[in-house]
Z-matrix of the N, CA and C atoms (Angstrom, degrees):
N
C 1 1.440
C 2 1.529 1 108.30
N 3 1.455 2 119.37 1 124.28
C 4 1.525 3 126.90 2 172.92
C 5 1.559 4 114.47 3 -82.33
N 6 1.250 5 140.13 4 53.35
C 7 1.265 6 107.03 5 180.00
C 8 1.993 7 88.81 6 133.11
N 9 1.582 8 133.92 7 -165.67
C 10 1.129 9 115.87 8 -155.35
C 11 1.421 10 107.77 9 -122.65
N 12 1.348 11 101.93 10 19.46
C 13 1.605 12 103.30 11 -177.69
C 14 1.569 13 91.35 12 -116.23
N 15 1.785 14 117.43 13 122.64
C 16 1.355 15 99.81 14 154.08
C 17 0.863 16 138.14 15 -94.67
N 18 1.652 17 141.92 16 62.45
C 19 1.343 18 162.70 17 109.90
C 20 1.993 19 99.20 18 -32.44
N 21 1.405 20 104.84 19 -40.76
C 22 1.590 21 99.87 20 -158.27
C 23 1.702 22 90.69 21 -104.76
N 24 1.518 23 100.75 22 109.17
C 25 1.081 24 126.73 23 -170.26
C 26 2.031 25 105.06 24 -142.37
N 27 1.106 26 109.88 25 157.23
C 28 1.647 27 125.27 26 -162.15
C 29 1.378 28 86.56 27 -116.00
N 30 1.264 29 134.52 28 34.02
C 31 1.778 30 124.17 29 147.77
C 32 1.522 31 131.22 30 -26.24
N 33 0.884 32 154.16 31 131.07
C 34 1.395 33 152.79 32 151.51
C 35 1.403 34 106.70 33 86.24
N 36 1.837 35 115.62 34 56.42
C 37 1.031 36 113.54 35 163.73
C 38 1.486 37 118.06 36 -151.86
N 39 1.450 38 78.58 37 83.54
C 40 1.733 39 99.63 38 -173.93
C 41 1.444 40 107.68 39 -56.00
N 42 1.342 41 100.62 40 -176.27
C 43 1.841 42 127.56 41 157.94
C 44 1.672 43 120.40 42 -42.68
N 45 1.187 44 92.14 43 -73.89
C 46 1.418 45 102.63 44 174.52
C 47 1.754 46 127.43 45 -48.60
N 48 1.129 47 101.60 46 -10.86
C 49 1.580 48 122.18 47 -164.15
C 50 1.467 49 98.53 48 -109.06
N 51 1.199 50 114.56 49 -40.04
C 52 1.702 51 122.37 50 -166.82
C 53 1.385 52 110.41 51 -90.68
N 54 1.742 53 105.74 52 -13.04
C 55 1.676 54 124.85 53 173.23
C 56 1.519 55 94.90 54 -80.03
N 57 0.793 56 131.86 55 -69.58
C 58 1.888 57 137.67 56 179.40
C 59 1.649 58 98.60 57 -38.12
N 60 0.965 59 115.74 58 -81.08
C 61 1.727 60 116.85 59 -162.83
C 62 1.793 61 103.14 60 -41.17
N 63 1.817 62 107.86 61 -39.29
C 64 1.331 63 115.39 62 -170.44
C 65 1.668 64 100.15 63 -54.54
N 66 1.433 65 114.18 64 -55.12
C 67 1.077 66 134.13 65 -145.04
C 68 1.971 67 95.82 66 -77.09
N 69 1.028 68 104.84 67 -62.81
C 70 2.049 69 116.25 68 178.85
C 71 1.360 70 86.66 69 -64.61
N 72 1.241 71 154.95 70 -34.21
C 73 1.719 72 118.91 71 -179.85
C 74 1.724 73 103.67 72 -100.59
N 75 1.223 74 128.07 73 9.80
C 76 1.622 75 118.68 74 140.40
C 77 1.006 76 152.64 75 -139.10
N 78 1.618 77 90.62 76 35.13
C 79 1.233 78 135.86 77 178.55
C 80 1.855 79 120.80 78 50.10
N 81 1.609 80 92.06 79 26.37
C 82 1.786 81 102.48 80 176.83
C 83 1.830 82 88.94 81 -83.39
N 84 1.718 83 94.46 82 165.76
C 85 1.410 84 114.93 83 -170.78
C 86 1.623 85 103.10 84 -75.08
N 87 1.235 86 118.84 85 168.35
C 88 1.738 87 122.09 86 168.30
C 89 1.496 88 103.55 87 -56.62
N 90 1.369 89 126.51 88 -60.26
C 91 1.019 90 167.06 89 179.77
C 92 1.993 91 99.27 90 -24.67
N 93 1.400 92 98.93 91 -69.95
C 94 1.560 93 102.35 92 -173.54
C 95 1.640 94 109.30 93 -98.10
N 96 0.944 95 126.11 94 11.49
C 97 1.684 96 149.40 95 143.12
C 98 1.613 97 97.99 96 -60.08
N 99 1.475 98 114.52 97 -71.56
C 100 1.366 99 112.51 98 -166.62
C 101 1.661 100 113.24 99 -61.47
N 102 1.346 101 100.11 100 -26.71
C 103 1.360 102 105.36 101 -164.16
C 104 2.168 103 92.79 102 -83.96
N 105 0.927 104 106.57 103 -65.77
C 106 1.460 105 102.18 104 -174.85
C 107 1.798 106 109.85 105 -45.04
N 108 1.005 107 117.75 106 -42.31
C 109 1.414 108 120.04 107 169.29
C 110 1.525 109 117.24 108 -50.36
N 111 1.307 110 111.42 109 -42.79
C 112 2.035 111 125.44 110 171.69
C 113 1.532 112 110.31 111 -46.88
N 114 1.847 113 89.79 112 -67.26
C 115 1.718 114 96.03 113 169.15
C 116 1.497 115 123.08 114 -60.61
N 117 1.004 116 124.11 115 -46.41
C 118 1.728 117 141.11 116 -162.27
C 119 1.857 118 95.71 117 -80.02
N 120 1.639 119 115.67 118 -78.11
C 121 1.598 120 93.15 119 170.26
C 122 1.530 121 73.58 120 102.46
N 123 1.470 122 147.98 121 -19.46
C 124 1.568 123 114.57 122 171.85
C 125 1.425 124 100.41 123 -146.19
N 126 1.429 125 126.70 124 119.16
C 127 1.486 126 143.58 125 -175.60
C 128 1.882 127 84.65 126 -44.73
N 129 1.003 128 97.22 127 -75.85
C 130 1.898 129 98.08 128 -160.26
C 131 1.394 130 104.60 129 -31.16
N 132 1.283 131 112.41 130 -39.22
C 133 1.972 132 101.23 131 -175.06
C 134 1.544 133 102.60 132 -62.14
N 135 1.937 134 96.76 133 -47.69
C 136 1.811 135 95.15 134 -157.55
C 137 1.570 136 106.03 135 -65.88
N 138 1.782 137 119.36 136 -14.68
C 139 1.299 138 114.74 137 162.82
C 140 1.336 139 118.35 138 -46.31
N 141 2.020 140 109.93 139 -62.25
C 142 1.136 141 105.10 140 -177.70
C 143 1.407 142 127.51 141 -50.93
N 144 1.201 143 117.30 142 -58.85
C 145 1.573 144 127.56 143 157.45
C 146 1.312 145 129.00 144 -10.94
N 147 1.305 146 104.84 145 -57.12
C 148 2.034 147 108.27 146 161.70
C 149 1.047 148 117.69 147 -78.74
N 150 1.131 149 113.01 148 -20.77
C 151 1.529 150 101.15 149 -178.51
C 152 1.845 151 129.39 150 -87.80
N 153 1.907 152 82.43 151 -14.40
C 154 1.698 153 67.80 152 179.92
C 155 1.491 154 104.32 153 -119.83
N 156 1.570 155 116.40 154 26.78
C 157 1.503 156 135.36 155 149.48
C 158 1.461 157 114.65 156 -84.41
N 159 1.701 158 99.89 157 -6.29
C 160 1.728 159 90.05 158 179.02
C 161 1.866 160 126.57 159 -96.25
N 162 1.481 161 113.81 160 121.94
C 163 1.221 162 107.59 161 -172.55
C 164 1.525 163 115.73 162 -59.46
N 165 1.379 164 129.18 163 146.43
C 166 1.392 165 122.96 164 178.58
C 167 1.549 166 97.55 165 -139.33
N 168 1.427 167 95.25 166 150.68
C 169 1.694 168 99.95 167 -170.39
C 170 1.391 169 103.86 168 -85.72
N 171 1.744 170 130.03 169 -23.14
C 172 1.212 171 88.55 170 175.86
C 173 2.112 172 74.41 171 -150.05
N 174 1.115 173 106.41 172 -167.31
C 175 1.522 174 116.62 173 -159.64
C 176 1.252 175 102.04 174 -90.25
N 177 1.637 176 131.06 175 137.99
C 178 1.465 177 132.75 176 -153.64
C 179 2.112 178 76.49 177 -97.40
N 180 1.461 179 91.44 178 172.76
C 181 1.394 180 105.22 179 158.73
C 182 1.268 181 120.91 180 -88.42
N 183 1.244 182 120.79 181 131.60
C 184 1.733 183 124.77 182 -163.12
C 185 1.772 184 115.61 183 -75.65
N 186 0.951 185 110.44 184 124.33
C 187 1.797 186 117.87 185 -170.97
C 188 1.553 187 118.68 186 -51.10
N 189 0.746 188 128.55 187 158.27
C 190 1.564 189 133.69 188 -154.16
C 191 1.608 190 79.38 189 -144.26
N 192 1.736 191 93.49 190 165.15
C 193 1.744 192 110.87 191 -178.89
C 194 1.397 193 90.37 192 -61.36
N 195 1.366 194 96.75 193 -72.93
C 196 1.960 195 114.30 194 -170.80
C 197 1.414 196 101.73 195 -19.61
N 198 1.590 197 117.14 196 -68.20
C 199 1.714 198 113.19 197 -170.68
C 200 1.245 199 118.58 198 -38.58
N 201 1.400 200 105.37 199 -59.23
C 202 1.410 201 119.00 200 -176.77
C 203 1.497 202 119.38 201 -52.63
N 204 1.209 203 96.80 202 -46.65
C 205 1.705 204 110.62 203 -170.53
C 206 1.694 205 101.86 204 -59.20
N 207 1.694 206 124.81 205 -60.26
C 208 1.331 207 138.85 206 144.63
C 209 1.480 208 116.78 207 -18.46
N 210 1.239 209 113.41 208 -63.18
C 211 1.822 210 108.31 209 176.69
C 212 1.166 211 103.47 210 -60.63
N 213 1.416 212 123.10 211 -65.30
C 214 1.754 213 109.75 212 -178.33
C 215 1.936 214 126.73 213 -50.16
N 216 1.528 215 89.91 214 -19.76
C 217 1.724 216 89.98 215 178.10
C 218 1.628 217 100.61 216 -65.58
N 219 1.619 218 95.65 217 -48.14
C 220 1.339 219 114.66 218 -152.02
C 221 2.032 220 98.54 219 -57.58
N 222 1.259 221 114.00 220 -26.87
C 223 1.635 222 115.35 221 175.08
C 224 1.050 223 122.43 222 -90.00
N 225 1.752 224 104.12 223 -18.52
C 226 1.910 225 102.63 224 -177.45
C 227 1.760 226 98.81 225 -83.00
N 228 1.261 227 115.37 226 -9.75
C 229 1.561 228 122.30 227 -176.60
C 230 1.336 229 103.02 228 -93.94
N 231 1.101 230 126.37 229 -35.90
C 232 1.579 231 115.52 230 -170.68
C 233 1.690 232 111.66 231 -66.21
N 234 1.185 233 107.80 232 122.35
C 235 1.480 234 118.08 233 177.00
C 236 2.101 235 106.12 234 -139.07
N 237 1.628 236 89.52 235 169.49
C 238 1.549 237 80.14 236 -178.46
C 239 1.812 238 134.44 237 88.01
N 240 0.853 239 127.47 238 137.57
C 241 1.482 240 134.30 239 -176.15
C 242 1.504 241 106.80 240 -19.38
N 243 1.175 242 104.97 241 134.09
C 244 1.611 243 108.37 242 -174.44
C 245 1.414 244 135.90 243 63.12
N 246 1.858 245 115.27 244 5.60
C 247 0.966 246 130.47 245 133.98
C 248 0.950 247 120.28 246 38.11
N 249 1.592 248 80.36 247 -119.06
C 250 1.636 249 108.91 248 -166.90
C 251 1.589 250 127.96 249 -68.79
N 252 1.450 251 95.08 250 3.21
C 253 1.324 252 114.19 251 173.05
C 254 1.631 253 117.98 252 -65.47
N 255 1.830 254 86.47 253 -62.16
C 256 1.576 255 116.35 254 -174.34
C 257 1.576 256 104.55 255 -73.75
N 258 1.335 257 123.53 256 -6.70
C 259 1.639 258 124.35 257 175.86
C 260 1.730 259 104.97 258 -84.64
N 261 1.487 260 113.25 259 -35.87
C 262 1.326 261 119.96 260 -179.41
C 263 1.279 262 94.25 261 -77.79
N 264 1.214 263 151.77 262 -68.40
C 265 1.124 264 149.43 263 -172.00
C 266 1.490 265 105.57 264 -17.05
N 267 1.161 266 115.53 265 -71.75
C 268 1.236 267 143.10 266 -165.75
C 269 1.458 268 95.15 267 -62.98
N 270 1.068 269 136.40 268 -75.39
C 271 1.440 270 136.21 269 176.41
C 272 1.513 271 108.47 270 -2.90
N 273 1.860 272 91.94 271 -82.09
C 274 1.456 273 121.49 272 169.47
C 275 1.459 274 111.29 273 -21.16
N 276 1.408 275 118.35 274 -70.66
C 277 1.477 276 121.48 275 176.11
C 278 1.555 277 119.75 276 -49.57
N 279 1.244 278 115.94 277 -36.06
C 280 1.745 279 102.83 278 177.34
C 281 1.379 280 102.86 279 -96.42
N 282 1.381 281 139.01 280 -7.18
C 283 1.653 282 136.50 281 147.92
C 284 1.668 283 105.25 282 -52.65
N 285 1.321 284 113.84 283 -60.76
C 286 1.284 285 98.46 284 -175.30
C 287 1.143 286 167.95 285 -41.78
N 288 2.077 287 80.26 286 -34.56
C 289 1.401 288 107.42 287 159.85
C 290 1.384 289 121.68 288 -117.30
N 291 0.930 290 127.30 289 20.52
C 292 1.988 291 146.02 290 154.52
C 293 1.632 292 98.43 291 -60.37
N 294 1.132 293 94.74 292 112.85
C 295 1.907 294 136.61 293 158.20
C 296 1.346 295 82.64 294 59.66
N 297 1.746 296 128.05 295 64.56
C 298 1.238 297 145.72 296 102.53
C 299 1.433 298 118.36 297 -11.86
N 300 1.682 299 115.16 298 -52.19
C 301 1.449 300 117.27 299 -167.20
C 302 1.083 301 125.54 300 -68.31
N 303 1.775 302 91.92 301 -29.13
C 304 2.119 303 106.27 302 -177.04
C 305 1.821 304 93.73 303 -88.41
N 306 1.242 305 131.38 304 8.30
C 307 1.428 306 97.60 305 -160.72
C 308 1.657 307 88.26 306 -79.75
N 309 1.315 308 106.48 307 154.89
C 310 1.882 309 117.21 308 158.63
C 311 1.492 310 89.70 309 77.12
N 312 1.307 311 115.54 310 37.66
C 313 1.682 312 121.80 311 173.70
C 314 1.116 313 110.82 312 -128.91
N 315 1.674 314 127.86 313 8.82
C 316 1.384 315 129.98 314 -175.59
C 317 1.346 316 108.34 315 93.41
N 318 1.040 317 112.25 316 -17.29
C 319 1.988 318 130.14 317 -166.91
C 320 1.784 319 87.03 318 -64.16
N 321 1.051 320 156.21 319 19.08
C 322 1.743 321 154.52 320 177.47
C 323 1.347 322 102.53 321 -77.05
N 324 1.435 323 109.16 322 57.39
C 325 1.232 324 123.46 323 -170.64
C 326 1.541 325 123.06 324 117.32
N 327 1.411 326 89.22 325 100.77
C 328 2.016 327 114.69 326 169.37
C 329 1.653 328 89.85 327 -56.71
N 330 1.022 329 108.80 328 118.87
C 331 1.451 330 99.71 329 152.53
C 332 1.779 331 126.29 330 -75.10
N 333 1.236 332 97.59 331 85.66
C 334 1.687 333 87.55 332 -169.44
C 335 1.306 334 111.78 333 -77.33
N 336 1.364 335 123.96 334 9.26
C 337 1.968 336 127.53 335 162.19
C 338 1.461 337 104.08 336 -82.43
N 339 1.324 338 145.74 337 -63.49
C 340 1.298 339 112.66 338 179.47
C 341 1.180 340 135.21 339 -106.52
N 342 1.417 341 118.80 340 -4.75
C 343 1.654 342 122.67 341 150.85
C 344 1.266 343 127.53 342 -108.73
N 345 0.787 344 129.09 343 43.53
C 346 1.604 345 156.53 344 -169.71
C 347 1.631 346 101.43 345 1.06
N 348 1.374 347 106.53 346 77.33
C 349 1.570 348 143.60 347 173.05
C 350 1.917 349 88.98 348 66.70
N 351 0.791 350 141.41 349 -6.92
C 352 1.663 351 125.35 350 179.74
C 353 1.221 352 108.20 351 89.16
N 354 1.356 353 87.02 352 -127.28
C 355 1.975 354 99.30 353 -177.72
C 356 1.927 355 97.41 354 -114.22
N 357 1.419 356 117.34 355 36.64
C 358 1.543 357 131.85 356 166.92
C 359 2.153 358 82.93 357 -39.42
N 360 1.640 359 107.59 358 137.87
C 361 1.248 360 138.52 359 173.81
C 362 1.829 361 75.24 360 -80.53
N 363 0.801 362 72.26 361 -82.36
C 364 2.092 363 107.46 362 -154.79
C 365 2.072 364 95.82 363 -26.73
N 366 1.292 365 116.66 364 -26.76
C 367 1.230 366 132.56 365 175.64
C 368 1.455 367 115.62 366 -61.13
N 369 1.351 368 102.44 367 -77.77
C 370 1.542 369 122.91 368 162.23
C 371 1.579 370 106.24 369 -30.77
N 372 1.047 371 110.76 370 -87.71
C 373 1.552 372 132.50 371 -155.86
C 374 2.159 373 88.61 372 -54.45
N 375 1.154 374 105.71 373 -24.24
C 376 1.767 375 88.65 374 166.77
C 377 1.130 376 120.89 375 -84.11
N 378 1.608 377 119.56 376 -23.89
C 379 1.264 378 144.64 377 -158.60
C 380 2.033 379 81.37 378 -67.83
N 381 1.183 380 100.54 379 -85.37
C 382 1.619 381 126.34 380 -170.60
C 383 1.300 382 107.97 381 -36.06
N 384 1.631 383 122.50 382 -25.38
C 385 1.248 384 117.81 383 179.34
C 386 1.604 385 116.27 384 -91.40
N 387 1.239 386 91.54 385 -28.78
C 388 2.138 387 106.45 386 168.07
C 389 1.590 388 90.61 387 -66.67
N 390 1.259 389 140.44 388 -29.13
C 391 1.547 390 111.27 389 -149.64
C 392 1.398 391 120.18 390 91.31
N 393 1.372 392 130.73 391 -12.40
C 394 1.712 393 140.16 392 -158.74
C 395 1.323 394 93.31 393 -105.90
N 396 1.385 395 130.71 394 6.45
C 397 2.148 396 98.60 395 156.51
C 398 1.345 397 102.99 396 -107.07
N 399 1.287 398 110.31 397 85.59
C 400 1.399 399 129.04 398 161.37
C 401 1.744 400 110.02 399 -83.90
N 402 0.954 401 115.39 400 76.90
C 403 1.572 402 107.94 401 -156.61
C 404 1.682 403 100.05 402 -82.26
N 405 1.626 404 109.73 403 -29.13
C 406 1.769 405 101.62 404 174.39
C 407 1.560 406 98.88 405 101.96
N 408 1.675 407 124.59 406 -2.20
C 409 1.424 408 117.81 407 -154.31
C 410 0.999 409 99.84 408 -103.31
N 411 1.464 410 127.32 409 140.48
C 412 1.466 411 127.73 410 160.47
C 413 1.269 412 118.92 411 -39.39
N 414 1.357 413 113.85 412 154.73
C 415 1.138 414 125.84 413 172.74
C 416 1.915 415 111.65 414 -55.83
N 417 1.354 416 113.57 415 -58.88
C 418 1.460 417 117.59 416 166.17
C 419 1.662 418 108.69 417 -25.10
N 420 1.327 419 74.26 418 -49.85
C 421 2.212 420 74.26 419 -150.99
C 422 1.504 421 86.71 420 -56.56
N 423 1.434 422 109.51 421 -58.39
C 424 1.989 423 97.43 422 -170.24
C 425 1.361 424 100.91 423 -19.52
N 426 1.643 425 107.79 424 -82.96
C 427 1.138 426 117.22 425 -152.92
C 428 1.352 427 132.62 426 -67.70
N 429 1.541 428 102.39 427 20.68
C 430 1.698 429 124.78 428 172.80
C 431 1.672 430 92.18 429 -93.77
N 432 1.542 431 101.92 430 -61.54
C 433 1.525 432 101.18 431 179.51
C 434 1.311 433 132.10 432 -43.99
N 435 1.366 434 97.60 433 -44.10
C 436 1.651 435 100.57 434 -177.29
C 437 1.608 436 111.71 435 -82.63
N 438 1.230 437 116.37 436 -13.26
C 439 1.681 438 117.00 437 175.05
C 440 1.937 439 118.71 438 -78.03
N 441 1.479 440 91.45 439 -33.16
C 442 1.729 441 107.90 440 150.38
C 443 1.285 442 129.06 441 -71.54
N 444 1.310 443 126.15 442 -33.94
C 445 1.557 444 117.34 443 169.23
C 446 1.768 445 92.26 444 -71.38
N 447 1.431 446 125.06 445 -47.69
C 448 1.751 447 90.44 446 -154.80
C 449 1.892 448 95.40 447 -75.41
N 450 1.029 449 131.72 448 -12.23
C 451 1.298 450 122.33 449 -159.87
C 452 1.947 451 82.25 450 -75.91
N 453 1.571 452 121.38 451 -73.96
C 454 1.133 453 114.73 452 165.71
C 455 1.954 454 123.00 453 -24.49
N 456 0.705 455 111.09 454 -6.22
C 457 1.427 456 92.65 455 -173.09
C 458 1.929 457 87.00 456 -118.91
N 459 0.891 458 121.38 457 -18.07
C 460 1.596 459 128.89 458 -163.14
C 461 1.661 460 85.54 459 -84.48
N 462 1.170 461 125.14 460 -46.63
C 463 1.801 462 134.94 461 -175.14
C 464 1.370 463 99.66 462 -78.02
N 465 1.133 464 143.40 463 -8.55
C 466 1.509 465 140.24 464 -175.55
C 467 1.454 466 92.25 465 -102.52
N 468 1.540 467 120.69 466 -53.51
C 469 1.073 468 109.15 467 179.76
C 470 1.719 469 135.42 468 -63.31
N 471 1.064 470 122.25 469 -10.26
C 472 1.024 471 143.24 470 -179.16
C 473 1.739 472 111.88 471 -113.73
N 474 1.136 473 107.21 472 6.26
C 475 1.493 474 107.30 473 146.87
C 476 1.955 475 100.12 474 98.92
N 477 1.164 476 112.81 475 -20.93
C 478 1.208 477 108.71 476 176.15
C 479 1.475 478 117.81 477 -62.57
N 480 1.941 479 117.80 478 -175.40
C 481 1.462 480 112.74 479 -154.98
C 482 1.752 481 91.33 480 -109.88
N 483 1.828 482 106.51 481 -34.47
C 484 1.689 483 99.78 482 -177.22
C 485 1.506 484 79.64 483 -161.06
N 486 1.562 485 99.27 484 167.98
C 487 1.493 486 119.59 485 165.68
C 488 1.435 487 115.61 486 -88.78
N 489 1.599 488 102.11 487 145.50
C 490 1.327 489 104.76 488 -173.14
C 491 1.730 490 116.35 489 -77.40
N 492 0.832 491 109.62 490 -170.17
C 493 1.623 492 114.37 491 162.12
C 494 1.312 493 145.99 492 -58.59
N 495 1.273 494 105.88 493 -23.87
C 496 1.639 495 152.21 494 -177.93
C 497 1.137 496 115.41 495 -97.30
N 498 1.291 497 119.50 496 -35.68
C 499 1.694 498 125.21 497 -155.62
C 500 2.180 499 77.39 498 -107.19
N 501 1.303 500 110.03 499 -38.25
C 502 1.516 501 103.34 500 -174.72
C 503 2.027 502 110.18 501 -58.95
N 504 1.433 503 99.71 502 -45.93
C 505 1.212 504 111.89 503 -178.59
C 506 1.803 505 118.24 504 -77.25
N 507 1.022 506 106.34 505 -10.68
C 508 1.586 507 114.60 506 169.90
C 509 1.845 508 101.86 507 -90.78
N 510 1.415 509 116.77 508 -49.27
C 511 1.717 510 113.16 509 160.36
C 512 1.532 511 104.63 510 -39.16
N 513 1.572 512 123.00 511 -63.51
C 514 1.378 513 114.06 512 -170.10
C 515 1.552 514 129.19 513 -49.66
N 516 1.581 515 98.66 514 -37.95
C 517 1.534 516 108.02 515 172.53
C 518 1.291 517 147.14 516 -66.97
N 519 2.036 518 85.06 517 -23.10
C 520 1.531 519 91.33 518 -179.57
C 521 1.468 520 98.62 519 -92.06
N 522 1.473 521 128.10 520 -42.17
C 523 1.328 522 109.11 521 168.14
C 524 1.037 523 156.60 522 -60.10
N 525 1.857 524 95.86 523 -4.71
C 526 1.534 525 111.88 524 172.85
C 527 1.892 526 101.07 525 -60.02
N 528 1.822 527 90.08 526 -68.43
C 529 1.499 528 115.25 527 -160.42
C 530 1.618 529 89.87 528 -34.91
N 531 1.405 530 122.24 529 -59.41
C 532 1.486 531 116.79 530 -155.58
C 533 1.594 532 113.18 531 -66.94
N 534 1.403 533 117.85 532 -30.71
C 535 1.188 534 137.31 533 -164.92
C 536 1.873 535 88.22 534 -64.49
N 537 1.767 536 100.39 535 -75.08
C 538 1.960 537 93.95 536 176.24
C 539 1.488 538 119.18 537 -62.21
N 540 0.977 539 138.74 538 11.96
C 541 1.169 540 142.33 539 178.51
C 542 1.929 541 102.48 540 -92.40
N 543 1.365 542 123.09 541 -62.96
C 544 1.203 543 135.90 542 166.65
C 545 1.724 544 111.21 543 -58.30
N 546 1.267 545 104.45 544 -50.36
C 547 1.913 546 92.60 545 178.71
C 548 1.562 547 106.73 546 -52.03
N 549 1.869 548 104.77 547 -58.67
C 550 1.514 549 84.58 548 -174.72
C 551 1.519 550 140.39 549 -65.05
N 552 1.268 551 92.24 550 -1.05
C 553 2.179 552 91.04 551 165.10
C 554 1.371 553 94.36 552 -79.61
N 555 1.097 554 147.67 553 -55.54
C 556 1.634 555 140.16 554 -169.64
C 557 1.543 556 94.46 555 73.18
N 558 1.578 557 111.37 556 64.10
C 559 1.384 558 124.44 557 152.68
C 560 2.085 559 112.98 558 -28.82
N 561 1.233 560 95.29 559 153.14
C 562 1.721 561 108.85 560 -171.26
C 563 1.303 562 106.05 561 -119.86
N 564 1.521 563 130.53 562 89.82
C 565 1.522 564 128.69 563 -157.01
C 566 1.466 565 108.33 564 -89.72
């Protein structure tokens, strides 16, 4: 389910399908997709894996929740003739620009042997489309986590080394407030 209606669900997007999109947005063959997946055993790594072996001529724009959240609506909605076309499409587009942020950071390679791709975008976002981030976590905890990555990424951006304690717990608050503020309309996706 994408979002709070379950009508909006990621149906009919197997393996074989999530090997193609991998393969046309980094331009590796079907062939060594299938094969790295045999050895590897999880699409999301072999995502990461191509993707940050793939040369790009110039630097994608880096993904935002919103994008992501939008691309996945935008595939749990696509139904109808030409499909599965416009579902890969879409794939392609949030591969493209997944871990944008690390490119030209030394990142020319996730090491997916000893940290099993990191915090790889391109990982996740395959993970979520298989169905396999079943993480088991409360809803809270997400939204502790995810109020620390943007506060962390807000302190990186601004040149600092980490966020303080304060600045973590002011992330928590505003994303609580906004988080119950949006559940209780119970948006119609």
């Amino acid at each position: 389910m994408v979002g709070r209606n379950p009508r909006t669900t990621l149906e009919g997007i197997g393996e074989s399908f999530i090997m193609k999109a991998i393969g046309e947005s980094t331009g590796r063959s079907l062939a060594v997709i299938k094969a790295d997946q045999h050895e590897i055993g999880d699409l999301g790594l072999v995502a990461a894996k191509s993707r940050s072996n793939q040369p790009t001529m110039f630097k994608p724009k880096p993904l935002t929740v919103r994008g992501v959240h939008e691309g996945l609506l935008a595939i749990a909605k696509t139904q109808g003739h030409g499909s599965q076309e416009k579902k890969i499409s879409a794939i392609k587009k949030l591969l493209s620009s997944a871990d944008a942020a690390m490119a030209g950071k030394g990142s020319k390679g996730i090491d997916i042997t000893h940290n099993k791709g990191g915090p790889s975008e391109a990982k996740f976002i395959i993970r979520f489309l298989e169905g396999k981030l079943r993480l088991g976590l409360a809803e809270k905890t997400v939204l502790v986590a995810l109020a620390h990555a943007m506060v962390a990424h807000e302190v990186e951006v601004l040149g600092k080394k980490a966020p303080t304690t304060e600045e973590l717990g002011k992330g928590e608050a505003i994303l609580k407030s906004v988080y119950s503020f949006t559940a209780a309309e119970e948006p119609e996706y």
